[in-house]
C-alpha positions in Angstrom: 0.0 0.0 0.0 1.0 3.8 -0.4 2.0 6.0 1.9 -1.3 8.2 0.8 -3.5 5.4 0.6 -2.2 4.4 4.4 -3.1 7.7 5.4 -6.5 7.8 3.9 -6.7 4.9 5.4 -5.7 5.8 9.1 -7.6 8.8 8.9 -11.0 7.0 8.1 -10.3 4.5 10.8 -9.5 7.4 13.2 -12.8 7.0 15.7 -13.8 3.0 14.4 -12.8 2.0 18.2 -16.0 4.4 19.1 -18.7 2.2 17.1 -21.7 1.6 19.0 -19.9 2.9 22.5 -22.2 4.0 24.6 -20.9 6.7 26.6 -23.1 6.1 29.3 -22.2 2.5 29.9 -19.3 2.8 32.1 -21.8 4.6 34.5 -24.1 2.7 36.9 -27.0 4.0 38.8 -25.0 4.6 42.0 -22.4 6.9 40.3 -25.4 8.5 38.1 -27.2 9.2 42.0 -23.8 10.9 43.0 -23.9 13.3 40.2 -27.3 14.4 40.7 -26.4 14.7 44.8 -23.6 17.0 43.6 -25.4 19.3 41.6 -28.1 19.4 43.7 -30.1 23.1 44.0 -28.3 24.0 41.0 -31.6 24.1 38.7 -34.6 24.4 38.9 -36.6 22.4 41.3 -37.8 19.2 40.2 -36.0 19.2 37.4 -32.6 17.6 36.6 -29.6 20.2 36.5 -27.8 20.4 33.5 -24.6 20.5 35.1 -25.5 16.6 36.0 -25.2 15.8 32.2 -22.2 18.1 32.1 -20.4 16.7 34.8 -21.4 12.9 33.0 -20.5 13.5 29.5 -17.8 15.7 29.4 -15.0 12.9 30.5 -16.6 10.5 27.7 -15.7 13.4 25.5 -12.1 13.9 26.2 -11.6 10.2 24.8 -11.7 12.1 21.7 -8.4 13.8 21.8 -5.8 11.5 22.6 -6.8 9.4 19.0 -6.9 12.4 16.9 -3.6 13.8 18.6 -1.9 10.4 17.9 -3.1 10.6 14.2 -1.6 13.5 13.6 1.9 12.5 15.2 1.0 9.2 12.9 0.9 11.4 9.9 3.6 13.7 10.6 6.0 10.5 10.8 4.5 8.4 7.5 5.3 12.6 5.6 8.7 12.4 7.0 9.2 9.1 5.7 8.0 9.3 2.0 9.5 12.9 2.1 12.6 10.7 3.0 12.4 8.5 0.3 11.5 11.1 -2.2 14.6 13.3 -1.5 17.0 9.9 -1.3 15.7 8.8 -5.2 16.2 12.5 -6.4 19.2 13.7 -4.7 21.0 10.3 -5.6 23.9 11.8 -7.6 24.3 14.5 -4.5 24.4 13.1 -1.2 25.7 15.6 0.4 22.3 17.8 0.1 20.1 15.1 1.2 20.8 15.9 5.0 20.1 19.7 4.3 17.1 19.3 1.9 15.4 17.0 4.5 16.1 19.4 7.7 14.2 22.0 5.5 11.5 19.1 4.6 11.3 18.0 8.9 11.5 22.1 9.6 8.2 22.7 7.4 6.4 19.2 8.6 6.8 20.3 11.8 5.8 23.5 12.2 2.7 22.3 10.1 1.8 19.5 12.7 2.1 21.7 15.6 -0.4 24.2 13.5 -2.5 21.0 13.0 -2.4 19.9 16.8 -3.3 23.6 18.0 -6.5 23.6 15.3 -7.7 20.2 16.3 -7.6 20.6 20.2 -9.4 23.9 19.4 -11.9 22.4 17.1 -12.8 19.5 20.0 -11.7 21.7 22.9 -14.9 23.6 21.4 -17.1 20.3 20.7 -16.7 19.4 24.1 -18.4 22.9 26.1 -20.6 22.9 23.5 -23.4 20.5 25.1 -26.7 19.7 22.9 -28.3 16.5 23.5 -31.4 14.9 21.7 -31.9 12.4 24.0 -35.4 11.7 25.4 -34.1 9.4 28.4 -32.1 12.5 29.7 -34.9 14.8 28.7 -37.6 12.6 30.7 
């Protein structure tokens, strides 16, 4: 396989260890009473606070980074390594300028994958205080 097709490929398995996880499940009813008891008077009474669902959800949510962090690292090392390659087959007559052409090549990748990691923990930095929830079993 290609080094592009590999990467298409990790980045469309990126969340597959998520399918059908219920972020609820690790939860059981005596963990789900200590969240209510915690955020207790913070509503309106009678009704569930939303800080409870907060306070649930938000750790589920954090799984989320540490995958999407790793692909990146992932991607910055299978670049490095085709960049590597490239430079070796082209520079062939010139050894010398491989070491210099590639510390300009690593230089550029990197800067690149830090810009990448800053944008994603934004992006789900942002997913994760943004709370909106559909579901009728939390809404009952």
């Amino acid at each position: 396989m290609t080094g592009g097709a590999k990467l298409k490929m990790n980045y469309y398995n990126l969340y597959s260890e998520f399918n059908g996880y219920g972020a609820t499940s690790e939860y059981d009813d005596m963990h789900i009473s200590r969240a209510v008891q915690m955020h207790e008077g913070d509503g309106l009474s009678g009704f569930l606070s939303v800080d409870v669902f907060i306070y649930l959800i938000s750790p589920q949510l954090e799984k989320l980074k540490e995958p999407a962090l790793e692909l990146i690292q992932d991607t910055y090392g299978m670049l490095e390594q085709i960049a590597s390659g490239i430079v070796e087959k082209i520079f062939q007559r010139f050894p010398s300028m491989v070491g210099e052409v590639m510390e300009i090549i690593t230089g550029v990748l990197q800067k690149e994958r830090d810009n990448a990691r800053e944008v994603v923990e934004a992006l789900i930095d942002a997913e994760i205080n943004y709370h909106f929830t559909n579901d009728n079993d939390f809404k009952d």
